[in-house]
C-alpha positions in Angstrom: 35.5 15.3 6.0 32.2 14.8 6.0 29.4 14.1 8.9 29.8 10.5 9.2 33.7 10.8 9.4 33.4 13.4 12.1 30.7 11.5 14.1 33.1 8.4 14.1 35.8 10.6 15.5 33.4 11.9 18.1 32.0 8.2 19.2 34.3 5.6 18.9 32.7 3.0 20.8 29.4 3.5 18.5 28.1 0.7 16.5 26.3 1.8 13.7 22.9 0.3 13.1 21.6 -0.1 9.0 19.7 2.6 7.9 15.9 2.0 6.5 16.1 0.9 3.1 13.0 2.1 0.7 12.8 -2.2 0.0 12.5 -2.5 4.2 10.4 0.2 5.0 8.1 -0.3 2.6 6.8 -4.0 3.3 3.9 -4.7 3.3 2.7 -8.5 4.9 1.3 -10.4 2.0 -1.7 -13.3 3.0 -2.8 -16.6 1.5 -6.5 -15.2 0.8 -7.3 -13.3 -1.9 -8.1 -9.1 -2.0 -11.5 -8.8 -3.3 -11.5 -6.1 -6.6 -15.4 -5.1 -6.4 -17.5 -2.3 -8.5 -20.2 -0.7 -7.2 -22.4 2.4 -7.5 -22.9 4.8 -4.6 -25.7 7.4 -5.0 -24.8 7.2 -8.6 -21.0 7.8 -9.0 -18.7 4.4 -9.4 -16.6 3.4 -7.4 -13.5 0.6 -6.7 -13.8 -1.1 -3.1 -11.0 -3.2 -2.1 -11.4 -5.5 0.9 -10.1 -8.6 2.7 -6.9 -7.6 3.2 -5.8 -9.6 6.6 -2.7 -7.9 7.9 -2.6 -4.5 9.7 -4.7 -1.8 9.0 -1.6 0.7 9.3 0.0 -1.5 6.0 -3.9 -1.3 4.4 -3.5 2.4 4.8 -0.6 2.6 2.9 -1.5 0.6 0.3 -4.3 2.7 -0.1 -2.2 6.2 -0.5 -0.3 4.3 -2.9 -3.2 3.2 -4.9 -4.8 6.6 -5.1 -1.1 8.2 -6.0 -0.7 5.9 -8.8 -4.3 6.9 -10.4 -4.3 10.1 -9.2 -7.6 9.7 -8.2 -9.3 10.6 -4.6 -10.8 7.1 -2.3 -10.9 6.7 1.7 -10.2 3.8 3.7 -13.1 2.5 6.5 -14.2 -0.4 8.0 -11.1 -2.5 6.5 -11.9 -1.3 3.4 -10.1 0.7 0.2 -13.0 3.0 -1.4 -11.5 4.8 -4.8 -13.2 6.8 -6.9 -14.1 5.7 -10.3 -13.8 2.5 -11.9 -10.3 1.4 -12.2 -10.6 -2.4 -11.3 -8.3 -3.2 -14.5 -5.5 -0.8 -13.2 -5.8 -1.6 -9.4 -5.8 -5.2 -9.9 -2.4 -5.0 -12.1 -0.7 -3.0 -9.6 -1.6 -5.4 -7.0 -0.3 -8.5 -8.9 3.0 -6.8 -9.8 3.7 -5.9 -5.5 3.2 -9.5 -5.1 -0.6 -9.7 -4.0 -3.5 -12.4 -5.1 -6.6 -10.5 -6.6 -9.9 -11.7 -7.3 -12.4 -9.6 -9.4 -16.0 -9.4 -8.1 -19.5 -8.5 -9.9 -19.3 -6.8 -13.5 
């Protein structure tokens, strides 16, 4: 018997709710614009910034830990905007296309 069976017995009356799915926990609110793929140099060292991303910043935030667990690379999020270091606009934008988002590549 195992904890399920036993908690039935317990409650009865208890409706069980779904349980979080990986697939429903981890949606993220797509938009109509574009996210803005840009390459820039900050006191020498490159870096990818990512902006224009219109839904909430807790879902940005995510994407962002996603992003820099993929490349295995380290980045920051602030001021609505995805800072990674190193150039991987190529990468980054592929990722983004397959989870169902519209990039745009900007400068270089």
């Amino acid at each position: 018997m195992d904890l399920q069976d036993q908690l039935k017995k317990l409650f009865p009356d208890h409706i069980q709710e779904e349980e979080e799915t990986a697939e429903t926990s981890n949606k993220i609110w797509m938009q109509d614009e574009p996210i803005i793929c840009k390459y820039e140099k900050r006191k020498g060292k490159p870096q990818t910034i990512l902006e224009g991303y219109t839904g909430a910043d807790e879902d940005f935030k995510q994407l962002a830990k996603e992003i820099k667990k993929m490349l295995s690379v380290g980045g920051s999020f602030k001021d609505d905007k995805i800072i990674i270091q190193g150039d991987y606009r190529d990468k980054i934008m592929k990722f983004l296309t397959e989870k169902g988002f519209k990039v745009k590549r900007v400068g270089g």
